[in-house]
NUVEX-371291 format. One record per atom (N, C-alpha, C): residue number from 1; x, y, z; residue in three letters. Coordinates in nm, 4 decimals, padded with zeros to 6 digits. Layout:
N
atom resi->NUM x->X y->Y z->Z resn->ALA
...
// end
This chain:
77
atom resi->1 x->-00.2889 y->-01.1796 z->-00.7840 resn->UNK
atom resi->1 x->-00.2378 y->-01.1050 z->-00.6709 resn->UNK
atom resi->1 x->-00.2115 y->-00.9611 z->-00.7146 resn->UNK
atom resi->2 x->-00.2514 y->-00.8578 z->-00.6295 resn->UNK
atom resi->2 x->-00.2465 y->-00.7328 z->-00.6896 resn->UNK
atom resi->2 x->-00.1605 y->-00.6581 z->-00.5398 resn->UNK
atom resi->3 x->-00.0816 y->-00.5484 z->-00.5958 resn->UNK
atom resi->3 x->-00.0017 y->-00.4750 z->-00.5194 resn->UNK
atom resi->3 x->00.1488 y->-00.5352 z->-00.4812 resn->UNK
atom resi->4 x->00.1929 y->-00.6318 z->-00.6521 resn->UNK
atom resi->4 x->00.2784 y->-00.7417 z->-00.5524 resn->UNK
atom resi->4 x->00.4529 y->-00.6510 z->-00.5974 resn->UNK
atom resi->5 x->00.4447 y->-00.5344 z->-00.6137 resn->UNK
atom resi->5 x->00.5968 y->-00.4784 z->-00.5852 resn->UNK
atom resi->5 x->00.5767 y->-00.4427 z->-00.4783 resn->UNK
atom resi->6 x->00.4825 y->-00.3790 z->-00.3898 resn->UNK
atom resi->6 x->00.4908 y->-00.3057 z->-00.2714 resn->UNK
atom resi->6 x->00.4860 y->-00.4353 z->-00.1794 resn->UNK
atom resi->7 x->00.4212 y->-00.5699 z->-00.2107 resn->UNK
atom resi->7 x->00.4863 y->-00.7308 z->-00.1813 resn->UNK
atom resi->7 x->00.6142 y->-00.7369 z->-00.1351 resn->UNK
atom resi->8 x->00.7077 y->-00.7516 z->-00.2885 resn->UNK
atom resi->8 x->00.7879 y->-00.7521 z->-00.2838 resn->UNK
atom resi->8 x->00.9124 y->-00.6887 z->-00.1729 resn->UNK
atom resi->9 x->00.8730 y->-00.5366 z->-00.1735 resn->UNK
atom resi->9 x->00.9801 y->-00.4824 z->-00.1396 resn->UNK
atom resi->9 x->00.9384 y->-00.4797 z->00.0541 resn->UNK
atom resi->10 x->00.8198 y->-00.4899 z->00.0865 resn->UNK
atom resi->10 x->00.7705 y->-00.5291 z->00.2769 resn->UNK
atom resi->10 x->00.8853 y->-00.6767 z->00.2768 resn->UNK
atom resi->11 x->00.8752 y->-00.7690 z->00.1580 resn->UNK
atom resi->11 x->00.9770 y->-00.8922 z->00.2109 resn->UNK
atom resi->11 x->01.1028 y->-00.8371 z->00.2212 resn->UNK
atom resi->12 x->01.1627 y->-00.7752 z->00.1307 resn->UNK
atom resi->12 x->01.2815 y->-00.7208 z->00.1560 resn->UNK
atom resi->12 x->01.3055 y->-00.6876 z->00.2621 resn->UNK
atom resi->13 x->01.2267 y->-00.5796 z->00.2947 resn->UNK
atom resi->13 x->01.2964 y->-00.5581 z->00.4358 resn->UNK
atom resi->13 x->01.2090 y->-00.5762 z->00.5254 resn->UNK
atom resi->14 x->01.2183 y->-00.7258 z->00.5131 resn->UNK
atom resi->14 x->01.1320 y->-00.8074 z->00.6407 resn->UNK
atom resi->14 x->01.0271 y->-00.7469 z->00.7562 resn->UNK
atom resi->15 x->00.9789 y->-00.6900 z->00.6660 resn->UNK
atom resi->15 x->00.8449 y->-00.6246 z->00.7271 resn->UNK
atom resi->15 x->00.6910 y->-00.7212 z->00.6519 resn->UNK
atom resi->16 x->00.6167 y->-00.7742 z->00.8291 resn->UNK
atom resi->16 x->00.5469 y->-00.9062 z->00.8372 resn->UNK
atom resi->16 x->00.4374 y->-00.7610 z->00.7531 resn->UNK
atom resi->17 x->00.3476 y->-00.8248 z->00.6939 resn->UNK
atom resi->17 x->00.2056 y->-00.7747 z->00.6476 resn->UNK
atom resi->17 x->00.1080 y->-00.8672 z->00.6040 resn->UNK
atom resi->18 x->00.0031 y->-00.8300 z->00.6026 resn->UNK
atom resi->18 x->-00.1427 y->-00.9209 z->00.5722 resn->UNK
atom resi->18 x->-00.2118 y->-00.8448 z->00.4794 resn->UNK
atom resi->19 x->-00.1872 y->-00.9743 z->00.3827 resn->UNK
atom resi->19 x->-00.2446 y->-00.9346 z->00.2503 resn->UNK
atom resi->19 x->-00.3699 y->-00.9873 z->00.2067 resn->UNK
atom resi->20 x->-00.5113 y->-00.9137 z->00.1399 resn->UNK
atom resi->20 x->-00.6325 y->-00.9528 z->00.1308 resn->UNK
atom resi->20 x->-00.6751 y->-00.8920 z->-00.0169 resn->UNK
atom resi->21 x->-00.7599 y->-00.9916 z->-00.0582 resn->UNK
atom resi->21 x->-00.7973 y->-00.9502 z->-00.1964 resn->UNK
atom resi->21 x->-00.9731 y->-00.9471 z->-00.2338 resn->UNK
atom resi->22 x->-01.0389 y->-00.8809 z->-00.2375 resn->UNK
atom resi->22 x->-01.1664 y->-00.9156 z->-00.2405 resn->UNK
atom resi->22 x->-01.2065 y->-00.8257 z->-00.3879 resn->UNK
atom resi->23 x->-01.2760 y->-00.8869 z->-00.4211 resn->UNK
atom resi->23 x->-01.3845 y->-00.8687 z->-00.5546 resn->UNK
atom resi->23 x->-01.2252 y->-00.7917 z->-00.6848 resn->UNK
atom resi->24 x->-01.1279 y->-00.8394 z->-00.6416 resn->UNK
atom resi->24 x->-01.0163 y->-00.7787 z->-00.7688 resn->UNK
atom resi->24 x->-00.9525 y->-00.7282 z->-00.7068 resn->UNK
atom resi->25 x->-00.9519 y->-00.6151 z->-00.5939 resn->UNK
atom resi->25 x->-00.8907 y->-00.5350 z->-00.4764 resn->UNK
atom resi->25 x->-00.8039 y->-00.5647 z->-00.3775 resn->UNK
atom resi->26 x->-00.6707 y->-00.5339 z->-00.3962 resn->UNK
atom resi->26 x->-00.6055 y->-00.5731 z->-00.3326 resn->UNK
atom resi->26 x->-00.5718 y->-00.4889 z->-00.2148 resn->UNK
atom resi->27 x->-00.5851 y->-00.5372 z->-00.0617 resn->UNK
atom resi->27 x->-00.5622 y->-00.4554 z->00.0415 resn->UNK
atom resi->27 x->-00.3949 y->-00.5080 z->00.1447 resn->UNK
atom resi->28 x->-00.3037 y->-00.4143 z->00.1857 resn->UNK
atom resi->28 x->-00.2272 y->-00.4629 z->00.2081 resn->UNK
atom resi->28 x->-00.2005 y->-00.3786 z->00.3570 resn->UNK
atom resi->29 x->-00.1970 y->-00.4516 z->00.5200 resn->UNK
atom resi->29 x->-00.1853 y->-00.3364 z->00.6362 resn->UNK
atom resi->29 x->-00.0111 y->-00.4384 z->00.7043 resn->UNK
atom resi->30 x->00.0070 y->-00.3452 z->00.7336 resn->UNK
atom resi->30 x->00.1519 y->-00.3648 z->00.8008 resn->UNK
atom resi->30 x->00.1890 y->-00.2933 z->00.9013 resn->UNK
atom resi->31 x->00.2709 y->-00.2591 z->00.9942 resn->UNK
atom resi->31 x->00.3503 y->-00.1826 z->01.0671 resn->UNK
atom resi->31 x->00.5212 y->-00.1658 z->00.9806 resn->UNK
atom resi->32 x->00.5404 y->-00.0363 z->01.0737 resn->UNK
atom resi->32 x->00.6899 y->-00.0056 z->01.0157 resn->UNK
atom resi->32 x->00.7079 y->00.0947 z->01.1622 resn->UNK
atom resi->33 x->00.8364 y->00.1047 z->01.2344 resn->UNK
atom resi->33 x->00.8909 y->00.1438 z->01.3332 resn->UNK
atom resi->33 x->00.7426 y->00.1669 z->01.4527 resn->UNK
atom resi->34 x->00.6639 y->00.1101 z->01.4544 resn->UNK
atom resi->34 x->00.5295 y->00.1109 z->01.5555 resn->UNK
atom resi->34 x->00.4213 y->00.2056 z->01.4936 resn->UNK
atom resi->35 x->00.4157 y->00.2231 z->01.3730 resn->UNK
atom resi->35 x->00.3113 y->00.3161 z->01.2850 resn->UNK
atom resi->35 x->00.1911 y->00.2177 z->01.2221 resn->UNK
atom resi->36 x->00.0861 y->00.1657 z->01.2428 resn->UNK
atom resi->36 x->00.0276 y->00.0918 z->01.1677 resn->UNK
atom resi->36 x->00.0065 y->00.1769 z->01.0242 resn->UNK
atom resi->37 x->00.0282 y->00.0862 z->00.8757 resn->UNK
atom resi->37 x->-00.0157 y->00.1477 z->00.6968 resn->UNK
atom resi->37 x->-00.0685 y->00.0722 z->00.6816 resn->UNK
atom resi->38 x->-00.1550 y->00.1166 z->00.6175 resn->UNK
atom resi->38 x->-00.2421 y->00.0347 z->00.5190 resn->UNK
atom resi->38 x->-00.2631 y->00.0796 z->00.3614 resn->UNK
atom resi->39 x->-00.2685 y->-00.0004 z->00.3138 resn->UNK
atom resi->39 x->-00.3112 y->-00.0144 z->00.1548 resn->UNK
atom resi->39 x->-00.4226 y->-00.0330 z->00.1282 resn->UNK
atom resi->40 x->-00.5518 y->00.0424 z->00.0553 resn->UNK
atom resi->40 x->-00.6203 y->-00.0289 z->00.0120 resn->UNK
atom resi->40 x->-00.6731 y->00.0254 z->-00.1155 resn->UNK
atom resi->41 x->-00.6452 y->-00.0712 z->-00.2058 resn->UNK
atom resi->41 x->-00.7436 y->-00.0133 z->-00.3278 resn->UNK
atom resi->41 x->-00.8740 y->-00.0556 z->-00.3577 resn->UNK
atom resi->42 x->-00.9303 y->00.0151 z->-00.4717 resn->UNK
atom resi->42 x->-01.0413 y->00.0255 z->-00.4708 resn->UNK
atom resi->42 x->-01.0875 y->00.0866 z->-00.6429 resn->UNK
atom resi->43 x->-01.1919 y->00.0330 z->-00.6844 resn->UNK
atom resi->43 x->-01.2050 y->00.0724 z->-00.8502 resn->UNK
atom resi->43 x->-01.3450 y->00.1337 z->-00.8473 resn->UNK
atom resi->44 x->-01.3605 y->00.2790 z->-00.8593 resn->UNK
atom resi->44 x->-01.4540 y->00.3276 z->-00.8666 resn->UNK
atom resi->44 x->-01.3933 y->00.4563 z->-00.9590 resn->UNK
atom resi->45 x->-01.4784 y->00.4323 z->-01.0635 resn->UNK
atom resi->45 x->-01.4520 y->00.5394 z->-01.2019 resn->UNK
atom resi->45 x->-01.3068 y->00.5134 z->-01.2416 resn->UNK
atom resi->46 x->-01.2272 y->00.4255 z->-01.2374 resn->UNK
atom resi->46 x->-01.0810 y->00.3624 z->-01.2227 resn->UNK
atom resi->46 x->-01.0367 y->00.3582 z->-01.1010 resn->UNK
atom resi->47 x->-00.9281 y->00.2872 z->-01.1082 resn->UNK
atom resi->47 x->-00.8028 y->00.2111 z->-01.0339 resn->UNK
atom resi->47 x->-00.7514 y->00.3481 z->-00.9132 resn->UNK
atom resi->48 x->-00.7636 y->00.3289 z->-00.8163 resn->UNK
atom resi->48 x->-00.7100 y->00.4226 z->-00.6984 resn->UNK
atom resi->48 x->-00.6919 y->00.3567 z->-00.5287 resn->UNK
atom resi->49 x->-00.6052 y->00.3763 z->-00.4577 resn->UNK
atom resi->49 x->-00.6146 y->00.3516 z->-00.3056 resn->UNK
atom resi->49 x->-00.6020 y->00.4639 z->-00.2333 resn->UNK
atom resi->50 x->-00.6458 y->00.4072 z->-00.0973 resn->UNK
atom resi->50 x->-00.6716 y->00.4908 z->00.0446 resn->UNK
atom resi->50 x->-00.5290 y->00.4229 z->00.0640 resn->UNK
atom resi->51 x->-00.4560 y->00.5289 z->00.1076 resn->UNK
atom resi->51 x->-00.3285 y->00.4942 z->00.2170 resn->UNK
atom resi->51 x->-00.3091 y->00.5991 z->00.2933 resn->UNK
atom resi->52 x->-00.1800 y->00.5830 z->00.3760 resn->UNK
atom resi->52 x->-00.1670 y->00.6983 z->00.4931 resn->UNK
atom resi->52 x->00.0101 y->00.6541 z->00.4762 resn->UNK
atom resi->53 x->00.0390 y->00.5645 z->00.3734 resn->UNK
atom resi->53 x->00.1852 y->00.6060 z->00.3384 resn->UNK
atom resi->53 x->00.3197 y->00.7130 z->00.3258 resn->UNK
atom resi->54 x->00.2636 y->00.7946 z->00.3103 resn->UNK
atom resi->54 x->00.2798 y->00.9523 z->00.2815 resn->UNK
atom resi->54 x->00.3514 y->00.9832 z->00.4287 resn->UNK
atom resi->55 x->00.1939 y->00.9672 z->00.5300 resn->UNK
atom resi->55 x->00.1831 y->01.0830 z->00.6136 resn->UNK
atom resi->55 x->00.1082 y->01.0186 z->00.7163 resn->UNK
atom resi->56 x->00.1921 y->00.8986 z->00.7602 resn->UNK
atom resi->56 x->00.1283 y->00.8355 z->00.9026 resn->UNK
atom resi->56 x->-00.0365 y->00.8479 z->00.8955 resn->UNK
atom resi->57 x->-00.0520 y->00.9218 z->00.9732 resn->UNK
atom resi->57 x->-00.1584 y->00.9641 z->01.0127 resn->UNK
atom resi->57 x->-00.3013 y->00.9723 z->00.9620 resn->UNK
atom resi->58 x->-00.2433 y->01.0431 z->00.8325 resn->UNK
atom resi->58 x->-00.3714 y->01.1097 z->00.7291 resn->UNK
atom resi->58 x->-00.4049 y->00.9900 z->00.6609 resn->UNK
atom resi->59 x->-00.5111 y->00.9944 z->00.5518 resn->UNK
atom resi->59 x->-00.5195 y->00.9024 z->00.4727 resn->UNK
atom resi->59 x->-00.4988 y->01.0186 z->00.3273 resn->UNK
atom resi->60 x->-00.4758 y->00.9218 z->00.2561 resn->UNK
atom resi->60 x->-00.4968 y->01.0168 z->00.1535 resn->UNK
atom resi->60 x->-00.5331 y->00.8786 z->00.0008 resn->UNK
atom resi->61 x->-00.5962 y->00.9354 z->-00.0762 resn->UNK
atom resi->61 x->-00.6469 y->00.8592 z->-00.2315 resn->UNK
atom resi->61 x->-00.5201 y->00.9021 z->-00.3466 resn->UNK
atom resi->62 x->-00.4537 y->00.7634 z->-00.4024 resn->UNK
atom resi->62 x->-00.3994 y->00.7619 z->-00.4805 resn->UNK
atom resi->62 x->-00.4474 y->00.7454 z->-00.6319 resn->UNK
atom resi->63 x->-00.4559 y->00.7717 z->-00.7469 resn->UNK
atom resi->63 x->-00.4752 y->00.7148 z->-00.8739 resn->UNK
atom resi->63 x->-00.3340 y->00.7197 z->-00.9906 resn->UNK
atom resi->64 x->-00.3739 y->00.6378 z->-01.0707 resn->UNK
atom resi->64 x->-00.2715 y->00.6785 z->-01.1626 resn->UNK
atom resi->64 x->-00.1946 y->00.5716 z->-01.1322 resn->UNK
atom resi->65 x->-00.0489 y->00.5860 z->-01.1442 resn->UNK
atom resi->65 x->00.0815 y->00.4714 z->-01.0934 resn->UNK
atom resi->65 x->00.1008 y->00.5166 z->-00.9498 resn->UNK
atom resi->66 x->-00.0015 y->00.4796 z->-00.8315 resn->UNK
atom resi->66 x->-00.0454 y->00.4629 z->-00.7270 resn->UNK
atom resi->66 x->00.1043 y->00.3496 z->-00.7060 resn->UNK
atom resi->67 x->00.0997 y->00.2431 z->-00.7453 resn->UNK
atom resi->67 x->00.2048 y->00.1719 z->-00.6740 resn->UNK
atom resi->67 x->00.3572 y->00.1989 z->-00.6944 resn->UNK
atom resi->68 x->00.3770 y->00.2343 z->-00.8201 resn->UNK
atom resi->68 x->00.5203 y->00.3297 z->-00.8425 resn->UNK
atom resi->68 x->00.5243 y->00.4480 z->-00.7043 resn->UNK
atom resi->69 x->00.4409 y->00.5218 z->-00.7397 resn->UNK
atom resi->69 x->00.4552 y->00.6153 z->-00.6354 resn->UNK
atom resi->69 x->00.4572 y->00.6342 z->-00.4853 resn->UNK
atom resi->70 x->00.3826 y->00.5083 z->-00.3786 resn->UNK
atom resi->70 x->00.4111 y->00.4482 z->-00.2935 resn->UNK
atom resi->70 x->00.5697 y->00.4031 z->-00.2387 resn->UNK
atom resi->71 x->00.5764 y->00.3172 z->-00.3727 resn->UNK
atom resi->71 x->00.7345 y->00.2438 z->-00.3998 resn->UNK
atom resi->71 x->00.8466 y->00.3381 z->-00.3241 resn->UNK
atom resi->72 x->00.8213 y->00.4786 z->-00.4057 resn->UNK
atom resi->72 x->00.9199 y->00.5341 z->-00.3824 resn->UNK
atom resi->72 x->00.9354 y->00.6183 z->-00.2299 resn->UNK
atom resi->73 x->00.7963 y->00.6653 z->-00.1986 resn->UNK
atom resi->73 x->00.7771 y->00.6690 z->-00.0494 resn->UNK
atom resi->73 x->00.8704 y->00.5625 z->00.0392 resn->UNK
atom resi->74 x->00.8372 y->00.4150 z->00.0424 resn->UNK
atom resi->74 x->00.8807 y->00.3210 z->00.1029 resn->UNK
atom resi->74 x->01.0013 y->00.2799 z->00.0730 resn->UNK
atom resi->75 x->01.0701 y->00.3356 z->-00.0411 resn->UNK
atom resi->75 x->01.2351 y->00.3019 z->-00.0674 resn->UNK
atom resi->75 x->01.3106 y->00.3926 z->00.0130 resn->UNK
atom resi->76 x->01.2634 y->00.5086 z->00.0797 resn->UNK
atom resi->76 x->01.3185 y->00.5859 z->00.1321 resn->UNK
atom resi->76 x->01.3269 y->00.5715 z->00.3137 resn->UNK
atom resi->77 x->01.2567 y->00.4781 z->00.3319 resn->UNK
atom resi->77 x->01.2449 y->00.4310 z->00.4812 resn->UNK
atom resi->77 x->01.3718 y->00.3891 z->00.5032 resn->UNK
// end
């Protein structure tokens, strides 16, 4: 199972999400106050995801400690 602190912390605060894993890749989409997010990573030249965590709207590509850095986005909700 991959992405499982940002797991973790959607149970915390009981936010429902659907979690999918294909070829190693873990994709994770949810709502939060009527905003659909999504997670998705992806391994091309290394480890990175498409999210719109940040910034509703946009998408934007994470690399690096992608899920630390999310984390802290979503601790602040």
């Amino acid at each position: 199972m991959r992405l499982e602190k940002i797991q973790n912390l959607l149970k915390e605060k009981s936010l429902e999400f659907q979690y999918n894993e294909v070829d190693g890749c873990g994709s994770l989409d949810f709502d939060y106050r009527g905003v659909p997010y999504h997670i998705w990573e992806y391994q091309e030249n290394g480890w990175g995801v498409e999210t719109n965590v940040k910034h509703g709207g946009c998408n934007e590509d994470l690399t690096g400690d992608y899920e630390e850095e999310i984390l802290q986005v979503m601790k602040d909700w």
